[in-house]
HTML snippet that shows the backbone in 3Dmol.js (N, CA, C, O; Angstrom):
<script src="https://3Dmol.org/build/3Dmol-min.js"></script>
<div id="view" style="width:600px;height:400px;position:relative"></div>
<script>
const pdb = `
ATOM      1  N   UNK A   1     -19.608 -19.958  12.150  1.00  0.00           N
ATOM      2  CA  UNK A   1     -20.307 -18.762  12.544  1.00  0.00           C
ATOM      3  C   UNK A   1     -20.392 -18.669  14.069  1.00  0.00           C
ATOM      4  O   UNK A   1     -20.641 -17.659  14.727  1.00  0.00           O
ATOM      5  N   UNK A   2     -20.111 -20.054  14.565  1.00  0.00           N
ATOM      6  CA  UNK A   2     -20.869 -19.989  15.859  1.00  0.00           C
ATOM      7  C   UNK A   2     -19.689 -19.217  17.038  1.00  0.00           C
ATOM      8  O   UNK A   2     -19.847 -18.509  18.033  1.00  0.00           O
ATOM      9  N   UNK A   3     -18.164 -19.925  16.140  1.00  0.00           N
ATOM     10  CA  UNK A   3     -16.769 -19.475  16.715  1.00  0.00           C
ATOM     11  C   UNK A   3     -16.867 -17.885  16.445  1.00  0.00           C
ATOM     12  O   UNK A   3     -16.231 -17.402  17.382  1.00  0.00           O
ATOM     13  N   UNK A   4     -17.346 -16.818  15.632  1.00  0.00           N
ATOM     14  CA  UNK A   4     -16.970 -15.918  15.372  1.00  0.00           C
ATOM     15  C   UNK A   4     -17.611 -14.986  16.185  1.00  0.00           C
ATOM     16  O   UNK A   4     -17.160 -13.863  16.412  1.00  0.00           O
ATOM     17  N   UNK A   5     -18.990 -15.574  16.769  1.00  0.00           N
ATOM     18  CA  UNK A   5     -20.043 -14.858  18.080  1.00  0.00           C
ATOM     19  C   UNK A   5     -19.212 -15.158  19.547  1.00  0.00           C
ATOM     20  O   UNK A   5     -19.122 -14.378  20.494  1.00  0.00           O
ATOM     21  N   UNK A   6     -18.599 -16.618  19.430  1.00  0.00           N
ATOM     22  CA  UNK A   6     -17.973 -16.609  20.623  1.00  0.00           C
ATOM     23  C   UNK A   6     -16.322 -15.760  20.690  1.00  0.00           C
ATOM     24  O   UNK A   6     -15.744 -15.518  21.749  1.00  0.00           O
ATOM     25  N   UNK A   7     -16.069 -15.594  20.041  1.00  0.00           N
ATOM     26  CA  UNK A   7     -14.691 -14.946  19.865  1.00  0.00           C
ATOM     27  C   UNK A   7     -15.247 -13.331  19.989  1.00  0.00           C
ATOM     28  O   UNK A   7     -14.537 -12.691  20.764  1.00  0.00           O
ATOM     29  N   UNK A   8     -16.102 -12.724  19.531  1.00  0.00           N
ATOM     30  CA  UNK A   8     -16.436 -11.634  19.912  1.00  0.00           C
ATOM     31  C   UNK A   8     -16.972 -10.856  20.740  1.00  0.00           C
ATOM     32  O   UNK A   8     -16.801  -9.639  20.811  1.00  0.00           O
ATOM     33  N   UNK A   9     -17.829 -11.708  21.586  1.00  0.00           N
ATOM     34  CA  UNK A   9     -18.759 -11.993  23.127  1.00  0.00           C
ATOM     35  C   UNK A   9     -17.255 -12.108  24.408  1.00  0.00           C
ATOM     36  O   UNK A   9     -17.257 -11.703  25.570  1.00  0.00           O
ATOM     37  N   UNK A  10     -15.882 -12.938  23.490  1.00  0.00           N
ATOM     38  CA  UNK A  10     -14.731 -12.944  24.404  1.00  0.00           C
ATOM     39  C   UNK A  10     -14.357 -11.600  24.047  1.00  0.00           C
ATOM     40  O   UNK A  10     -14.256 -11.072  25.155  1.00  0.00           O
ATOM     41  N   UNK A  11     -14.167 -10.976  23.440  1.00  0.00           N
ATOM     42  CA  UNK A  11     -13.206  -9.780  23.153  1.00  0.00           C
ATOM     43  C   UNK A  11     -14.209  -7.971  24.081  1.00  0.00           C
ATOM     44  O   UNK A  11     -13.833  -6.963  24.681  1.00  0.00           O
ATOM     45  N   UNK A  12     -15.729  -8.660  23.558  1.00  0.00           N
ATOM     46  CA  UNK A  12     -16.032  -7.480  24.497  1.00  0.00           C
ATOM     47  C   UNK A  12     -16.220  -8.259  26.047  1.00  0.00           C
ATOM     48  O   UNK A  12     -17.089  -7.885  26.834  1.00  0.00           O
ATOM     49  N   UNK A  13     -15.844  -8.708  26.167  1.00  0.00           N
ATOM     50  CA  UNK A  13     -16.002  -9.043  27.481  1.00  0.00           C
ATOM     51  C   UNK A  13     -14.739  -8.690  28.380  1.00  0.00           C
ATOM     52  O   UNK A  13     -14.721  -8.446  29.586  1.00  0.00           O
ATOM     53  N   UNK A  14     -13.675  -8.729  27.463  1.00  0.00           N
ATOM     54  CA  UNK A  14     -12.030  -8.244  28.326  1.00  0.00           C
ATOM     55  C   UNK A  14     -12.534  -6.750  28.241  1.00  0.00           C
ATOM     56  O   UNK A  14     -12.389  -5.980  29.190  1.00  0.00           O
ATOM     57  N   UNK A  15     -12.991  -6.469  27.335  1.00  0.00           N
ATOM     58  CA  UNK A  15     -13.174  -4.778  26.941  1.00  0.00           C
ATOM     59  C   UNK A  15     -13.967  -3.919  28.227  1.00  0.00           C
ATOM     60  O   UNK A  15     -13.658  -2.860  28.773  1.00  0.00           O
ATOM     61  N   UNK A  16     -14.897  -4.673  28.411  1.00  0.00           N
ATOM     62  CA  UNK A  16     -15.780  -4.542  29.849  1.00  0.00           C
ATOM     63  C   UNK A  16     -15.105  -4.173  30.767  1.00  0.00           C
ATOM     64  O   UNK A  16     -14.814  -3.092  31.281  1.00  0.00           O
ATOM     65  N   UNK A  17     -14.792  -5.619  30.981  1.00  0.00           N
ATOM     66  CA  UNK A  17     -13.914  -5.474  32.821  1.00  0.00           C
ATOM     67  C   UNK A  17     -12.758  -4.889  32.719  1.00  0.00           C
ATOM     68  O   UNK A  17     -12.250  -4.715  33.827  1.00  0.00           O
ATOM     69  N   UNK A  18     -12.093  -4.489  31.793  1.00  0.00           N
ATOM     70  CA  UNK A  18     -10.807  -3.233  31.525  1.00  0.00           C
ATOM     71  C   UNK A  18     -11.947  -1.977  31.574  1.00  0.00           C
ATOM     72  O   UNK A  18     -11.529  -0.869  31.910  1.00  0.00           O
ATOM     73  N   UNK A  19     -12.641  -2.056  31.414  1.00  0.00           N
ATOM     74  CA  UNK A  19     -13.131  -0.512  31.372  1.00  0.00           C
ATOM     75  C   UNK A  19     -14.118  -0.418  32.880  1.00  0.00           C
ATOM     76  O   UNK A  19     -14.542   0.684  33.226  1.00  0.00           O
ATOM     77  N   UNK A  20     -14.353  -1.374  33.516  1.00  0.00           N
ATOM     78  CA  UNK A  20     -14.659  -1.279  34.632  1.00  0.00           C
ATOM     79  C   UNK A  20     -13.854  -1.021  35.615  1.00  0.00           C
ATOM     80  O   UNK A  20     -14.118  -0.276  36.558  1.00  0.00           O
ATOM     81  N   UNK A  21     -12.345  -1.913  35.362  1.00  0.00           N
ATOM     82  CA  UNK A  21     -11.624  -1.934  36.115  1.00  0.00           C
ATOM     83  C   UNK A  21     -11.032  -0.148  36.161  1.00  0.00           C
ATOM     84  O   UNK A  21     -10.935   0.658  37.086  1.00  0.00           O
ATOM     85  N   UNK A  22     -10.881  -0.109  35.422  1.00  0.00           N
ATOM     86  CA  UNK A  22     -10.162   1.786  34.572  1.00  0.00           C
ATOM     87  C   UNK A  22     -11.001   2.741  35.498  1.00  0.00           C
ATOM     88  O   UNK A  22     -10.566   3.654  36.200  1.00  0.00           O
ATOM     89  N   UNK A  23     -12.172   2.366  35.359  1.00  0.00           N
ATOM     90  CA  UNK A  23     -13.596   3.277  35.946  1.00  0.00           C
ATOM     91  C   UNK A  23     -13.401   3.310  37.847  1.00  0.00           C
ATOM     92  O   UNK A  23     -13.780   4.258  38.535  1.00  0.00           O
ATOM     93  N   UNK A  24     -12.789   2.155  38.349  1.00  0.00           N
ATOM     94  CA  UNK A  24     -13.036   2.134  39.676  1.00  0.00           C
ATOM     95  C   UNK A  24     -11.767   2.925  39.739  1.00  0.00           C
ATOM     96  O   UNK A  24     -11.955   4.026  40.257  1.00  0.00           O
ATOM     97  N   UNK A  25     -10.436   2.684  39.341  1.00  0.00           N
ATOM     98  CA  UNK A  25      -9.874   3.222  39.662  1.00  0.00           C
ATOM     99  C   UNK A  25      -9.194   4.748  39.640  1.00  0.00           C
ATOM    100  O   UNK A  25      -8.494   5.569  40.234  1.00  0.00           O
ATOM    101  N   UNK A  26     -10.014   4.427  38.417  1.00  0.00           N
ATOM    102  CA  UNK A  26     -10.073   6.353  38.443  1.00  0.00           C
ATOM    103  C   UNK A  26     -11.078   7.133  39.096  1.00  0.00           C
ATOM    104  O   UNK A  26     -10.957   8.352  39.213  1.00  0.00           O
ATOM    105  N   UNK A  27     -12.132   6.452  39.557  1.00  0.00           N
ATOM    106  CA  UNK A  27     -12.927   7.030  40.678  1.00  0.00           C
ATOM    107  C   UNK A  27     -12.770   6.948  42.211  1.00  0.00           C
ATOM    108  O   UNK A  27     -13.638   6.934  43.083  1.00  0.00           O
ATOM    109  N   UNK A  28     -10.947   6.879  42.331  1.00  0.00           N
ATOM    110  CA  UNK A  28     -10.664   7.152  43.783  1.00  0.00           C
ATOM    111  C   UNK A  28     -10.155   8.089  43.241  1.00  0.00           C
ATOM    112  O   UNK A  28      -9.533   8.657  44.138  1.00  0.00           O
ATOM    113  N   UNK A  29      -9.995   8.718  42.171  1.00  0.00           N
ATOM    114  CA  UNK A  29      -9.774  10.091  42.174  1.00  0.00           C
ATOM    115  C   UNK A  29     -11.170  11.402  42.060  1.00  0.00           C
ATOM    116  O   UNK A  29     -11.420  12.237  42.930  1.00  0.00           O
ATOM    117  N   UNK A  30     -11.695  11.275  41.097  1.00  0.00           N
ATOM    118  CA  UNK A  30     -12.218  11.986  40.768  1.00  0.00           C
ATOM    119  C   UNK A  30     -13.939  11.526  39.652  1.00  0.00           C
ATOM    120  O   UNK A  30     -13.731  10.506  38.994  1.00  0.00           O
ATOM    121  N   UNK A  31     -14.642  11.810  39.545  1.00  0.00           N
ATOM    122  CA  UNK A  31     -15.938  12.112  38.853  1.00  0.00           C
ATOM    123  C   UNK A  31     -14.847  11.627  37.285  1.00  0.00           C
ATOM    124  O   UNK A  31     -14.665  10.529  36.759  1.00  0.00           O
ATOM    125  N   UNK A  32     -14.448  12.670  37.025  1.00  0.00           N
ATOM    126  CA  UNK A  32     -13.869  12.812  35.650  1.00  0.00           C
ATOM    127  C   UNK A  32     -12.948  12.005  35.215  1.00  0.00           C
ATOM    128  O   UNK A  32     -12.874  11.584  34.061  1.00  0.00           O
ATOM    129  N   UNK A  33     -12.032  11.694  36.324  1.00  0.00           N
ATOM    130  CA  UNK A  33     -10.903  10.811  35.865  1.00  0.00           C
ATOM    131  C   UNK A  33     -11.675   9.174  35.909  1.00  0.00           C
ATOM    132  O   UNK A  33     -11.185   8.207  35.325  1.00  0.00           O
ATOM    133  N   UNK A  34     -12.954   9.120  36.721  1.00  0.00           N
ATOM    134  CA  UNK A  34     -13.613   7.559  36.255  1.00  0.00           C
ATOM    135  C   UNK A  34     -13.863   7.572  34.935  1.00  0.00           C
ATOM    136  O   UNK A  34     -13.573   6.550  34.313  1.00  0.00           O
ATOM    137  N   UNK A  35     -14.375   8.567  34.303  1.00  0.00           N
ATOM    138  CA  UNK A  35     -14.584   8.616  32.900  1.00  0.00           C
ATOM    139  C   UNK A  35     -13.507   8.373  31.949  1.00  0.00           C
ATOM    140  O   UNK A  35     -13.788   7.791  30.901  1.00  0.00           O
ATOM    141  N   UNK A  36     -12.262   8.757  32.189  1.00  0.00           N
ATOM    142  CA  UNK A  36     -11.117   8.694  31.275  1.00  0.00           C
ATOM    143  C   UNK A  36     -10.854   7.494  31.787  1.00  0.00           C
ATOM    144  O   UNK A  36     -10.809   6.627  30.915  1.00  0.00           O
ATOM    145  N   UNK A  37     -10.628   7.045  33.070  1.00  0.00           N
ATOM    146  CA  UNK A  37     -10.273   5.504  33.076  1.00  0.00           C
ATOM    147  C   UNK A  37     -10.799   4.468  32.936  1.00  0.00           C
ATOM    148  O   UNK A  37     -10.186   3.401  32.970  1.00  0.00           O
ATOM    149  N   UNK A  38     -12.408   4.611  32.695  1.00  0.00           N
ATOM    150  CA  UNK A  38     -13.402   3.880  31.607  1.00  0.00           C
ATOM    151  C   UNK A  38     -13.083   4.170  30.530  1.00  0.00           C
ATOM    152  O   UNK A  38     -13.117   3.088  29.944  1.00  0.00           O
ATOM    153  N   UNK A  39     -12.850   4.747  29.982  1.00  0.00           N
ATOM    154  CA  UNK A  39     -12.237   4.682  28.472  1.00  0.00           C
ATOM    155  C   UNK A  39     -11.535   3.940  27.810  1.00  0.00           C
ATOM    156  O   UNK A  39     -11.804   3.182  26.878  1.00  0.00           O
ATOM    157  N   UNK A  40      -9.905   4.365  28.714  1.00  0.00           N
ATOM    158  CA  UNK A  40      -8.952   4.043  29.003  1.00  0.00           C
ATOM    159  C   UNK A  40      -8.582   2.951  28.719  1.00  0.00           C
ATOM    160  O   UNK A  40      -7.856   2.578  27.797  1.00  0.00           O
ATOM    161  N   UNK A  41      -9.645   1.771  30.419  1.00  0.00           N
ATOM    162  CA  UNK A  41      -9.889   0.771  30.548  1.00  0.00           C
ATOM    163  C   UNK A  41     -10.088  -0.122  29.504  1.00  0.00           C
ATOM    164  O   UNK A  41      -9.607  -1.207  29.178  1.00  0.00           O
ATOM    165  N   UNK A  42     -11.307   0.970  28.878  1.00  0.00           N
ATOM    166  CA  UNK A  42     -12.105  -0.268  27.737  1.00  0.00           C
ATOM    167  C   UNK A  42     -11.016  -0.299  26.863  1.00  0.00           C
ATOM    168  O   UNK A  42     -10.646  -1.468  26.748  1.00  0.00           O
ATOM    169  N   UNK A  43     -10.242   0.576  26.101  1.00  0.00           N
ATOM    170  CA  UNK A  43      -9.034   0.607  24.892  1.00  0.00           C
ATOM    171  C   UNK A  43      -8.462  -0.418  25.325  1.00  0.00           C
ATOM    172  O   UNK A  43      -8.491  -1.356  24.528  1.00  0.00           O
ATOM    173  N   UNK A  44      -7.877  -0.637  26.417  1.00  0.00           N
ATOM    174  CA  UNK A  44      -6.772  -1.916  27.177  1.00  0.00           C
ATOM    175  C   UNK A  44      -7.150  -3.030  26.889  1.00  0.00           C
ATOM    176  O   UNK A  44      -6.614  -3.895  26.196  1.00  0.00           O
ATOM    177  N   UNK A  45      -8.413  -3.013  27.610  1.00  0.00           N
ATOM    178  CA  UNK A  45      -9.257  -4.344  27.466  1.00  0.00           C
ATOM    179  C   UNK A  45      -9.405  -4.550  26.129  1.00  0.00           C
ATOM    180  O   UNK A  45      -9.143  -5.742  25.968  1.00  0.00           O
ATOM    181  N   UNK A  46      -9.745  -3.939  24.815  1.00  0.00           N
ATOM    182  CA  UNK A  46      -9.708  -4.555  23.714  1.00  0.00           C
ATOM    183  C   UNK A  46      -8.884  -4.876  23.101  1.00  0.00           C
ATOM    184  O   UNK A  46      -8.937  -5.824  22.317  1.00  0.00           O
ATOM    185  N   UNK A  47      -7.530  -3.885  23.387  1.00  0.00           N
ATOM    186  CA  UNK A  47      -6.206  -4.274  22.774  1.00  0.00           C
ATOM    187  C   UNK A  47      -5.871  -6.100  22.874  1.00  0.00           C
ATOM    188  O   UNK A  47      -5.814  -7.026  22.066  1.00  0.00           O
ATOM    189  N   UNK A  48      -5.687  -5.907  24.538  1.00  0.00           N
ATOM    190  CA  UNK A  48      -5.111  -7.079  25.148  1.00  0.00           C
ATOM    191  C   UNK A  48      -6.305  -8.812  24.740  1.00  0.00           C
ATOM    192  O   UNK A  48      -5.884  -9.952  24.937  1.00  0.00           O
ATOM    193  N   UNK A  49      -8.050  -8.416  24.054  1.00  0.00           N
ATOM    194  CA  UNK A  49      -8.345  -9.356  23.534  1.00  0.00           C
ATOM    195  C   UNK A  49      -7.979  -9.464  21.892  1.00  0.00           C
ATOM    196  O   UNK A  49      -8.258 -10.386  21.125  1.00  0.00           O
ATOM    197  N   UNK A  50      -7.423  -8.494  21.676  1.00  0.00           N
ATOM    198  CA  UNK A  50      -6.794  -8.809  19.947  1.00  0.00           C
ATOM    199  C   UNK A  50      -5.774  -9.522  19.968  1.00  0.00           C
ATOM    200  O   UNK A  50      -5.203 -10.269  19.173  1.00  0.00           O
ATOM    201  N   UNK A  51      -5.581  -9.076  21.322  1.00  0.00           N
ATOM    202  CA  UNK A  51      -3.474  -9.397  20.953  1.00  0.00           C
ATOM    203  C   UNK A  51      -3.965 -11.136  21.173  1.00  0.00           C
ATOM    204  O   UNK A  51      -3.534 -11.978  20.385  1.00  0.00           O
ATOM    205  N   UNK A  52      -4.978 -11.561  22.424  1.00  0.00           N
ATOM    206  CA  UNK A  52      -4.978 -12.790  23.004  1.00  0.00           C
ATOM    207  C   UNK A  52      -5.769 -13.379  21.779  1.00  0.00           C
ATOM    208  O   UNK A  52      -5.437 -14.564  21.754  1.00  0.00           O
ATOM    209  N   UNK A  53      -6.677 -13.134  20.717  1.00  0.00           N
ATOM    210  CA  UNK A  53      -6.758 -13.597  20.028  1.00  0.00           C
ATOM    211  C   UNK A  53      -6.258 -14.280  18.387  1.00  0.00           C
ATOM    212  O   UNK A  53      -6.672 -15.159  17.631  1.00  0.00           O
ATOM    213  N   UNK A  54      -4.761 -12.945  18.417  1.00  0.00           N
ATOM    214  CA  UNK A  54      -3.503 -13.676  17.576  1.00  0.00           C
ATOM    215  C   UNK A  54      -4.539 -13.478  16.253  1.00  0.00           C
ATOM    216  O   UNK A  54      -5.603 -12.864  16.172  1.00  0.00           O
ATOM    217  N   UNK A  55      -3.720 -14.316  15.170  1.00  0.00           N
ATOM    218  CA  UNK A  55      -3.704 -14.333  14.067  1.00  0.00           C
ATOM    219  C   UNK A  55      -4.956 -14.429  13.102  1.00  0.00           C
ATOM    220  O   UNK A  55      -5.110 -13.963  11.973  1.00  0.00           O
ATOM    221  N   UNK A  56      -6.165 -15.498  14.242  1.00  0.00           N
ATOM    222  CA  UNK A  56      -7.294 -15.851  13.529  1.00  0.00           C
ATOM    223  C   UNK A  56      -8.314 -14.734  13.783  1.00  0.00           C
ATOM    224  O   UNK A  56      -9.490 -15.081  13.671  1.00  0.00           O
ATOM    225  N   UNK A  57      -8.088 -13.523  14.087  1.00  0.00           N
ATOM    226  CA  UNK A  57      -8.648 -12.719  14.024  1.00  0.00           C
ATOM    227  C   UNK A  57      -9.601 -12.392  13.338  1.00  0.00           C
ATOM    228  O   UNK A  57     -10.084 -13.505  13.131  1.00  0.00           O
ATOM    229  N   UNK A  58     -10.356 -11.570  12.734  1.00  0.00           N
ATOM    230  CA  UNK A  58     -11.500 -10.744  12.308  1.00  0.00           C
ATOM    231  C   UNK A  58     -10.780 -10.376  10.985  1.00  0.00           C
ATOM    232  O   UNK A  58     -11.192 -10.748   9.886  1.00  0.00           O
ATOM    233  N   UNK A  59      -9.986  -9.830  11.120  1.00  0.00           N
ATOM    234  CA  UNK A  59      -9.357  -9.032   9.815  1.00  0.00           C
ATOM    235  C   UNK A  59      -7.916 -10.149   9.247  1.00  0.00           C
ATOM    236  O   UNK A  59      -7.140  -9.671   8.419  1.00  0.00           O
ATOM    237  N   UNK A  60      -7.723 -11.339   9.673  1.00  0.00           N
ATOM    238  CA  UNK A  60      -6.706 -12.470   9.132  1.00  0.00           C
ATOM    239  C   UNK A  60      -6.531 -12.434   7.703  1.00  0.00           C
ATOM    240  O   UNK A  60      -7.625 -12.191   7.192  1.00  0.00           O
ATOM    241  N   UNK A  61      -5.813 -12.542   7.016  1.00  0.00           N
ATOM    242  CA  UNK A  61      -5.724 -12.857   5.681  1.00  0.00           C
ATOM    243  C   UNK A  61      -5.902 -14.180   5.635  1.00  0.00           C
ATOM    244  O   UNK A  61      -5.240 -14.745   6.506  1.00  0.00           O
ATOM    245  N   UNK A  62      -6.729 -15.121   4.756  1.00  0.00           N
ATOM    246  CA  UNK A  62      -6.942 -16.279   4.908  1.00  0.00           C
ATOM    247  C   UNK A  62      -6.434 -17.040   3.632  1.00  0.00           C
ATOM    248  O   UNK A  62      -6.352 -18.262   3.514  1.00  0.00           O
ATOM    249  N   UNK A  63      -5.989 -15.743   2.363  1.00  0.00           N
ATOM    250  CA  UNK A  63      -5.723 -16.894   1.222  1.00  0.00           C
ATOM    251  C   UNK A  63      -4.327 -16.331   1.231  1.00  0.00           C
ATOM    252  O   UNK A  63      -3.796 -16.358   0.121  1.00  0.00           O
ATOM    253  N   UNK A  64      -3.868 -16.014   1.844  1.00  0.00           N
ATOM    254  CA  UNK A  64      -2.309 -15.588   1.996  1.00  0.00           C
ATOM    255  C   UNK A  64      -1.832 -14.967   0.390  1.00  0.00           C
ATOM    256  O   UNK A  64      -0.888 -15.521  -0.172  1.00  0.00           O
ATOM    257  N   UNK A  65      -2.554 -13.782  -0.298  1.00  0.00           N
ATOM    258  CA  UNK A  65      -2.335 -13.573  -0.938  1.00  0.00           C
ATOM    259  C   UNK A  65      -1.044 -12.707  -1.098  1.00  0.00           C
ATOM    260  O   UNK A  65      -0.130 -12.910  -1.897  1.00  0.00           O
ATOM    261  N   UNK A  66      -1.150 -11.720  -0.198  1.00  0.00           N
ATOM    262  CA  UNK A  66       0.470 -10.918  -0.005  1.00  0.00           C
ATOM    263  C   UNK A  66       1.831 -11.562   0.743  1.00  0.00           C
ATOM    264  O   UNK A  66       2.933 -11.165   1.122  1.00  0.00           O
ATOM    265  N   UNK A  67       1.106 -12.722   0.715  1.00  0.00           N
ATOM    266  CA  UNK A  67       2.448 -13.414   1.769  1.00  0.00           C
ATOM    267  C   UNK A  67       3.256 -14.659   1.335  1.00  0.00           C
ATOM    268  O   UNK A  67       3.703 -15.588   2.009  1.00  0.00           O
ATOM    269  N   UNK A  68       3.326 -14.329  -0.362  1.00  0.00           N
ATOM    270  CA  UNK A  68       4.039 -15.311  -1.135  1.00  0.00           C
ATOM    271  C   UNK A  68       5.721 -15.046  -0.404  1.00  0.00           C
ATOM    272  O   UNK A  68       6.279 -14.136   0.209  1.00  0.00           O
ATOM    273  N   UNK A  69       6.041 -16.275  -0.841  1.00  0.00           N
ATOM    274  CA  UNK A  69       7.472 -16.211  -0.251  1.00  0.00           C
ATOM    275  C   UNK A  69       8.228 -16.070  -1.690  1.00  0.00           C
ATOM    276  O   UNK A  69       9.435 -15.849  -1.585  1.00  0.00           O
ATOM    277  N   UNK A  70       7.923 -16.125  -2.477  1.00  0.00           N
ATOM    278  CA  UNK A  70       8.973 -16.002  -4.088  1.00  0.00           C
ATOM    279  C   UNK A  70       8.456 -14.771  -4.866  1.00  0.00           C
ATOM    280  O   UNK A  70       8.292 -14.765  -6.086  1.00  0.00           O
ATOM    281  N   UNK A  71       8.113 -13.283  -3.685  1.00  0.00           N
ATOM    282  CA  UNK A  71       8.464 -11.740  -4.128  1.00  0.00           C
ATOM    283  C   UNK A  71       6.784 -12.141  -4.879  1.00  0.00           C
ATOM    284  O   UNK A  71       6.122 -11.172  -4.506  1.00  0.00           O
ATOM    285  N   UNK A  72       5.978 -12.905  -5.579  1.00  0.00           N
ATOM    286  CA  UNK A  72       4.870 -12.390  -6.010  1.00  0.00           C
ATOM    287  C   UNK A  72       3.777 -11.873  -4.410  1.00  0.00           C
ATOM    288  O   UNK A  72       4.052 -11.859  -3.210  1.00  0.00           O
ATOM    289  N   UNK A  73       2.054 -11.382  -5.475  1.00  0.00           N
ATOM    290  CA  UNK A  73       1.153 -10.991  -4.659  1.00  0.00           C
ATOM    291  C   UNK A  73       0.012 -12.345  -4.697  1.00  0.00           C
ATOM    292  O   UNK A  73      -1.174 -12.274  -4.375  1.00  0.00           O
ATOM    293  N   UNK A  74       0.679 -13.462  -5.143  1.00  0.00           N
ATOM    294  CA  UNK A  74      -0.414 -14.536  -5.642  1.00  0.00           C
ATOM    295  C   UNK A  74      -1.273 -14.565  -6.881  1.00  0.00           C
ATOM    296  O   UNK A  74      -2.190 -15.345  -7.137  1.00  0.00           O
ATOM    297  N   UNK A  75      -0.746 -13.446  -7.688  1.00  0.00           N
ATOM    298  CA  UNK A  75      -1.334 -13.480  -9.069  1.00  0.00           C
ATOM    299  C   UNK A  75       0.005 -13.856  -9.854  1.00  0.00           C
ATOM    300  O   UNK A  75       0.002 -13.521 -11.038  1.00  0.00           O
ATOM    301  N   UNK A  76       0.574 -14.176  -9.619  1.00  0.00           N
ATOM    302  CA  UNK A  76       2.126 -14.213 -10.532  1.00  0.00           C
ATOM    303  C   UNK A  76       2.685 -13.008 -10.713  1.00  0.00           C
ATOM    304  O   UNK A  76       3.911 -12.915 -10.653  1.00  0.00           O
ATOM    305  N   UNK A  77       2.088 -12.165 -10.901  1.00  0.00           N
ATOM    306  CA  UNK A  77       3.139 -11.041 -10.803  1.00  0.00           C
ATOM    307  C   UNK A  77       3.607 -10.238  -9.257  1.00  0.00           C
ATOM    308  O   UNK A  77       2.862 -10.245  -8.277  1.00  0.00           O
ATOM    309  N   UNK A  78       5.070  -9.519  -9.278  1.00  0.00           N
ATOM    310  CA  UNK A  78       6.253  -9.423  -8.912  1.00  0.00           C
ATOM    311  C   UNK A  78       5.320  -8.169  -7.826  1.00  0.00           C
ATOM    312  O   UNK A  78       4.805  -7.400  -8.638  1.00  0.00           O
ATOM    313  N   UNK A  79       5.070  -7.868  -6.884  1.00  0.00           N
ATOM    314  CA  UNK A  79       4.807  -6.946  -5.777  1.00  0.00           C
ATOM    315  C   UNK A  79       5.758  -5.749  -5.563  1.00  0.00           C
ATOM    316  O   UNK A  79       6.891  -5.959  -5.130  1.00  0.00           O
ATOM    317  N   UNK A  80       5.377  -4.624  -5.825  1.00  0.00           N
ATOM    318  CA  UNK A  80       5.792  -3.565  -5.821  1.00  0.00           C
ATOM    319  C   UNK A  80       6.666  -3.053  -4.534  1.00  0.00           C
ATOM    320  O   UNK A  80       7.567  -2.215  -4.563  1.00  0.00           O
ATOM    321  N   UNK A  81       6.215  -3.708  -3.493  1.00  0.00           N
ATOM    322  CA  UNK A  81       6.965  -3.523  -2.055  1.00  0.00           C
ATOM    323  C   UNK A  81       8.051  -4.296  -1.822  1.00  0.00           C
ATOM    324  O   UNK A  81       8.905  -3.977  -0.995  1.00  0.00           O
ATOM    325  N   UNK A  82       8.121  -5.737  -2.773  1.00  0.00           N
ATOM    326  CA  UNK A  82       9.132  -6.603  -2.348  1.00  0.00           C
ATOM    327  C   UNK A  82      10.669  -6.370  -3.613  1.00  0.00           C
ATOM    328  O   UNK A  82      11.699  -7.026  -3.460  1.00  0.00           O
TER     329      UNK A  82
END
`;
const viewer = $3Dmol.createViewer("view");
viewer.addModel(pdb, "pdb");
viewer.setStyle({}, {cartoon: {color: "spectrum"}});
viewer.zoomTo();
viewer.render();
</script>
């Protein structure tokens, strides 16, 4: 539990300083464009902590049920996609 507060405390935390960073620099333009590049920012910043957090993610499949290698879904029967 304790990994899943720290893994998420990391992810908004890239989310932050991408959306801070977004915010300054769109406020050498304009009022409005700080707003879109806080946005912006923050989207970046969360992407780039999903991507850095890979596979063990939030949403991971953990019993590898769709990811039989012999065409089943882990119930024995045959998967409609494969």
């Amino acid at each position: 539990m304790r990994s899943r507060i720290r893994t998420a405390v990391s992810r908004a935390k890239y989310a932050a300083v991408g959306a801070a960073v977004g915010a300054a620099v769109g406020g050498l333009w304009s009022r409005n464009a700080a707003s879109t590049g806080g946005a912006l920012g923050g989207l970046a910043g969360a992407t780039l902590a999903e991507l850095k957090s890979g596979a063990g993610g939030v949403f991971a499949d953990d019993d590898g049920a769709d990811a039989n290698d012999d065409g089943t879904n882990g119930d024995g029967e045959t998967d409609a996609a494969a």
